[in-house]
C-alpha positions, 0 to 999 in steps of 0.5 A: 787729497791731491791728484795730479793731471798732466798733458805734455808737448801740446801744439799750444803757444804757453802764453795762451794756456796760461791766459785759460789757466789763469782763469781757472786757477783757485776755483772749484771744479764745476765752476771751471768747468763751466767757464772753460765753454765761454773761454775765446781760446782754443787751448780751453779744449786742452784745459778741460781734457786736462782738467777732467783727468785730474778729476778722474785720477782723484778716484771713482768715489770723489765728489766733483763739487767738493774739489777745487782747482789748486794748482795750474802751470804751463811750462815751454816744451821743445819748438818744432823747427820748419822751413817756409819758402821765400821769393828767389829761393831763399827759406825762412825758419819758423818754430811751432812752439809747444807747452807742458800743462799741470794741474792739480785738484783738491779737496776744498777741506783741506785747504780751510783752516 
């Protein structure tokens, strides 16, 4: 049984969630969940909202020890567009960039053969 979490047009660079999700990608649940503390990246809160709500959607009888991380993406979302004043009037455009995480959890029987 697979469940499926996402979070779109997050305020995360892609690049940097996918440093988290890297980390977090083919392991089981808990254990993920207790790397995501020690992880030097803001994005790990982002990750572990995420991650608890695929957990959540796997259904209120499921064993968060038997579940592991399947599989974890990030794709680019749409860049917000702003302007910075510069010296003698002139801007400068700055895009804040923004990023559409999923993650997927299922049973670790499955997945043995």
């Amino acid at each position: 049984m697979e469940s499926v979490s996402h979070s779109r047009f997050a305020r995360y660079s892609y690049l940097k969630v996918g440093q988290v999700l890297k980390l977090i990608r083919g392991k089981s649940v808990l254990d993920a969940m207790g790397m995501l503390p020690w992880v030097p990246r803001v994005s790990r809160v982002l990750v572990g909202k995420t991650l608890k709500s695929a957990v959540a959607n796997a259904g209120p009888g499921t064993d968060p020890a038997r579940l592991k991380v399947s599989k974890a993406w990030v794709n680019h979302g749409p860049a917000l567009k702003r302007v910075m004043p510069k010296a003698m009037g002139a801007r400068a455009q700055f895009k804040r960039k923004t990023c559409h995480l999923t993650i997927v959890v299922s049973d670790q029987k499955s997945h043995q053969k």
